[in-house]
N, C-alpha and C positions, 0 to 999 in steps of 0.2 A: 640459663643464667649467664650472662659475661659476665666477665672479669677481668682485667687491667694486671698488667705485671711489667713493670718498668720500663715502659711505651708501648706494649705489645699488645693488644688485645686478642682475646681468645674467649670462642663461645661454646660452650659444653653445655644447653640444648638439645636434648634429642628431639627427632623428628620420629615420628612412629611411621612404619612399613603396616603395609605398602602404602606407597607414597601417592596423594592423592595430589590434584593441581594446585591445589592450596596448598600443601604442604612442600611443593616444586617449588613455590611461587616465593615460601618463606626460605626454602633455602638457597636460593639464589641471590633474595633479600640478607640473608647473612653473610652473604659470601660475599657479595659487594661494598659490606661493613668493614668483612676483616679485610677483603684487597687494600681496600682506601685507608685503611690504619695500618697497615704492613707491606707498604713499596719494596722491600727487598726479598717479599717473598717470591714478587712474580720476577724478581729482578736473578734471584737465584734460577729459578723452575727457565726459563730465556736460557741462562748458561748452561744449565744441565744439561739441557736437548741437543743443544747446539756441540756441546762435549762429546755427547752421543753420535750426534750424526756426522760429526767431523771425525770419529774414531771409526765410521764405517755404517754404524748401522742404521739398518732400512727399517725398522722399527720398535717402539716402547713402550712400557705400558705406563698412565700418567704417575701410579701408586710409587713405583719405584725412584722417579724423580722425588715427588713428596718426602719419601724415607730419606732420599741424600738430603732433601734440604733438612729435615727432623737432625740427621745427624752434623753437618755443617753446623750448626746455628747452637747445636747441644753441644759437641763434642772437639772439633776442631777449631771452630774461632773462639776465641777468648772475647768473650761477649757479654755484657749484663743484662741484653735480652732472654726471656724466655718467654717461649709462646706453646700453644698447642696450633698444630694443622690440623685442623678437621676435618678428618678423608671425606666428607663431604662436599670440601671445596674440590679437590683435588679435581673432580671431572668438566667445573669449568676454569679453572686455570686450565687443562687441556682443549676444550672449547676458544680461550682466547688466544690459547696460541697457535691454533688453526685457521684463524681468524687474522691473525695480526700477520701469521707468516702463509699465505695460501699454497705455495710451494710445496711445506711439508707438512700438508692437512690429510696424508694418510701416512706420519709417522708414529702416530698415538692410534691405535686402536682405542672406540670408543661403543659404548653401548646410548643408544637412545634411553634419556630418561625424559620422565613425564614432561609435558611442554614445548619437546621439542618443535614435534609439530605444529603445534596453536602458533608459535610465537621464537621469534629470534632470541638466543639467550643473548641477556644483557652481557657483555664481558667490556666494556670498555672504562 
């Protein structure tokens, strides 16, 4: 079911494991919902990596940036947004930033999920 919270959207849906292609297919489909209704999420998740790999390191895992942006957006800015990240997003916002930045396409370890092979994940 989505749901709207003062420009945010946020989709609390579950997908049932294991994940079939259809069900890849749907969350990818969701994921390209919330991107395009939440510009400053990928706009954060850009900065963070970039904070990371300008303070040194050679690698990160994508969950821990999602957490900073959870806490950014909760906790430090004073904000009337509120949203949920759906750690489901989370492995293609690191997909497109592999994608956008090819440079440092093995700074996110990542796991193949379903699809990958059939077909380019959508991220743009």
């Amino acid at each position: 079911m989505a749901s709207k919270k003062k420009g945010i959207q946020s989709d609390s849906n579950q997908i049932p494991l294991p994940l079939t292609d259809a069900a890849a297919s749907e969350l990818e489909r969701r994921f390209q919902i919330f991107h395009e209704a939440n510009p400053k999420v990928w706009k954060y998740f850009v900065q963070f990596a970039f904070e990371a790999i300008n303070a040194g390191r050679t690698y990160l895992g994508g969950r821990l940036i999602a957490e900073r942006i959870r806490w950014e957006c909760s906790v430090v800015t004073v904000s009337e947004d509120e949203f949920k990240l759906n750690d489901h997003h989370t492995p293609y916002y690191v997909r497109k930033f592999r994608k956008e930045y090819p440079q440092y396409a093995n700074f996110f370890r990542v796991r193949e999920v379903v699809g990958d092979r059939e077909r380019d994940v959508r991220t743009d």
